[in-house]
N, C-alpha and C positions, 0 to 999 in steps of 0.2 A: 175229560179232556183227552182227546184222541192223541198218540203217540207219534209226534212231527218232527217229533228227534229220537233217536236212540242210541241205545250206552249197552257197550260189550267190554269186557276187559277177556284179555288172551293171554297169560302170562303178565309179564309187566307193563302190557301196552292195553292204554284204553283206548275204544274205538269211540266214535260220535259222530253220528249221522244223518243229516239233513234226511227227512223223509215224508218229504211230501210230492213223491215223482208226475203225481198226474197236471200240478202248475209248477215244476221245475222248480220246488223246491224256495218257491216265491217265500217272504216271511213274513208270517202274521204276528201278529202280536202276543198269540198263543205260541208261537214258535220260538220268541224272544226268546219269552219266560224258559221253556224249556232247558234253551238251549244255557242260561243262566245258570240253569242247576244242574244244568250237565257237567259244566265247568267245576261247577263247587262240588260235585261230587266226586269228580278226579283231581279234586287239589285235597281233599280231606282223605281219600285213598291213600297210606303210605302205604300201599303195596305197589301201586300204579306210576311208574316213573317216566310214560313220554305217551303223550296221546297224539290221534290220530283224527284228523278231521275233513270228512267226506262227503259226497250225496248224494243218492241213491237217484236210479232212472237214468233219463235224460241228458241231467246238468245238474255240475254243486250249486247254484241256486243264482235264478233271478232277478234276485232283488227285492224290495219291498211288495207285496200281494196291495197293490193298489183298493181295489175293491174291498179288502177287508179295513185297512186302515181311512176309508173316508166312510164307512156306515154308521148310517145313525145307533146313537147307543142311550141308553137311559143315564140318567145322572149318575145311578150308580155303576153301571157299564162305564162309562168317563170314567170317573174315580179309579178302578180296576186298569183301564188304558192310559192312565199316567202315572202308573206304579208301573206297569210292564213297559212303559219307552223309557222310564228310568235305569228297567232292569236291559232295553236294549242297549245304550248306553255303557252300562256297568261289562254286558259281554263284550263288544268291541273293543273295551279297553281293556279286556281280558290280562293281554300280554303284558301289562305292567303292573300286575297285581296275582299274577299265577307266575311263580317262579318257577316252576316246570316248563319241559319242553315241550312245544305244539307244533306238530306237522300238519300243513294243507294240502290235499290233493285234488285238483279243479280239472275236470271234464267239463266237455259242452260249452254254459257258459258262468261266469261269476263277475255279474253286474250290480252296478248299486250298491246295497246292501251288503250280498252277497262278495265283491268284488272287496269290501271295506273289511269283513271276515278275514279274506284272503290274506290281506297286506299287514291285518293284526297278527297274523299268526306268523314263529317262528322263520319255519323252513317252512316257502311254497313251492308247490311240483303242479306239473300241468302240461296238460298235452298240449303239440303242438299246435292242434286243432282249436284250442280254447278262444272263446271271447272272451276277453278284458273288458274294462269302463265305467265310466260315470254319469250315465244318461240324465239324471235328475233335473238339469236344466232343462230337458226337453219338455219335462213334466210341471214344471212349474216351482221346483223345488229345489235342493242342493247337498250334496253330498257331504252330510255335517261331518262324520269323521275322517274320508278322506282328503277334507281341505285343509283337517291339523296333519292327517300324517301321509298324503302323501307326497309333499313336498319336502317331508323331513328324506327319505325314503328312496328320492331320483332328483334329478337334476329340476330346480323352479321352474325353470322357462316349457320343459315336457310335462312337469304337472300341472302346470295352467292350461298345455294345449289340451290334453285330455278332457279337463272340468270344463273349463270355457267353453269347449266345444261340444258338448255334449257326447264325448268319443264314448260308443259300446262296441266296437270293432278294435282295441288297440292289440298288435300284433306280440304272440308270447314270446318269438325270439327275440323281437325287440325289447320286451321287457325284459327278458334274461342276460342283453346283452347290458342294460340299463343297472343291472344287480338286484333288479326286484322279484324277480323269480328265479329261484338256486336250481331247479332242474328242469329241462324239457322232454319229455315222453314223446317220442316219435310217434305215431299214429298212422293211419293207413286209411283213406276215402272209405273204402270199402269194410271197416269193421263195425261192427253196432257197438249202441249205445255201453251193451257190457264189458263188451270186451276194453272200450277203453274208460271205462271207469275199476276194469281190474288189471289195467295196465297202470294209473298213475294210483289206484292203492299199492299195487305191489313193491313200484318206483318208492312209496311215501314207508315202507316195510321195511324195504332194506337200508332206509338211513334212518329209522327206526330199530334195526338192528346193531347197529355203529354207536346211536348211543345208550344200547341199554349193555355195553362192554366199557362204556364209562361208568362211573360211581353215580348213583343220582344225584349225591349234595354235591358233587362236584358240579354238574349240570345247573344246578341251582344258583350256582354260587357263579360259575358263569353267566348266566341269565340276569341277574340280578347285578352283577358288577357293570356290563356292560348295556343297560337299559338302564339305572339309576345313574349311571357316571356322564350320560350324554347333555344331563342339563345342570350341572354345578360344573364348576373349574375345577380342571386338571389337578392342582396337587389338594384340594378338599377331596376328590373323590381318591384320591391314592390313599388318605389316610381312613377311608371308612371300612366296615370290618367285614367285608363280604366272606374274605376266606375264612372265618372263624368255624362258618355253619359248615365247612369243611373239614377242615383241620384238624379241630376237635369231634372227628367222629368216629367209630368204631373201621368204618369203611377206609379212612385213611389209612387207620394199620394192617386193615387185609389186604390194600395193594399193594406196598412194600413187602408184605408176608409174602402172598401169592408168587411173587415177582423171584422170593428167594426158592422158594420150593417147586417153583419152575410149572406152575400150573396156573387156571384160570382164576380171576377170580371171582369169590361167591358175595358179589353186594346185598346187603339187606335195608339200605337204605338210613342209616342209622348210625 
């Protein structure tokens, strides 16, 4: 299996990388999977406290590799293709099952698919230049995870326009103005494809930096309060024990330590 994703860790930060530049990053089925245990491999890392997710070339990616997902397969090719749309499935809804932090950074375009990545993750970054959308009805099909979450996500009446409409042009400031995109990278006509895909890594780096000066379990415990508390009632969720995985951890007492000794301090995650 050719390598359509890849995984770097740099200090505390893992990278994860769409890399299939020459169809933009499109997703095969092969790519799912990858990207599946790309995930599980940076939630089983406790050394790795905030990842990064990006995509090489062009564009963060596509959308669905049409041609790959309508070819004929043998009975047991089938079989193997509905373990891997399970496992597409299981990555999308990444975010509520990885209580770590996930940053996106979207060049070019993140359609479809690709576009559903996006909205799953944390903090999205993206250049000004980007295409948004959900073309799927033009193709005869429908944006299965964006029709749960992105109405959770923006206002109903602009998430229908989008889907209904088959929008792959929706514009990034106006997603940021919308609260669906936390940062916009300025861009410039005239720069190539690298330069602004190392403009919204570096943008996705430095708020990557911001939280690895928090505690990881704190990070956690954040994530996990406020993604679990959204769908029980108010005072159910006030009583469940998110701060625990905090509280009780070595790291709570090196930031009051730190704090007195007037230095930085040294999280281990633990």
């Amino acid at each position: 299996m050719e390598n359509e994703v890849l995984v770097e860790k740099k200090g505390h930060t893992f990278y994860i990388t769409l890399n299939r530049p020459r169809s933009l990053n499109a997703l095969t089925l092969n790519t799912m999977a990858q990207l599946h245990d790309a995930v599980e491999e940076y939630k089983a890392d406790e050394d790795a406290f905030v990842a990064i997710v990006t995509g090489n070339g062009r564009a963060f990616c596509a959308g669905a590799d049409l041609i790959d997902w309508v070819a004929e397969r043998t009975p047991e090719e089938e079989r193997d293709r509905a373990r891997l749309k399970r496992q597409k499935g299981d990555f999308i809804g990444f975010s509520q099952e990885c209580w770590k932090p996930i940053i996106v950074g979207v060049h070019g375009v993140a359609l479809g698919g690709g576009f559903e990545i996006a909205i799953s993750c944390d903090i999205f970054v993206a250049t000004s230049d980007a295409r948004l959308g959900t073309p799927e009805a033009k193709r005869g099909l429908a944006p299965g995870i964006a029709m749960i979450k992105l109405p959770r996500q923006i206002p109903l009446k602009v998430a229908m326009e989008i889907m209904l409409t088959g929008e792959d042009r929706f514009p990034v400031q106006r997603a940021y103005d919308l609260g669906l995109v936390n940062k916009v990278v300025q861009v410039e006509t005239s720069w190539s494809d690298d330069q602004k895909r190392t403009a919204v890594l570096t943008a996705c780096e430095e708020i990557a930096a911001k939280m690895l000066d928090c505690a990881p379990l704190s990070l956690q415990a954040i994530k996990q309060a406020a993604v679990r508390s959204r769908t029980i009632p108010l005072r159910e969720a006030m009583h469940l024990d998110f701060l625990d995985l905090a509280l009780n951890s070595e790291d709570a007492k090196e930031g009051p330590r730190a704090f007195a000794e007037k230095r930085k301090p040294r999280w281990t995650g633990s």
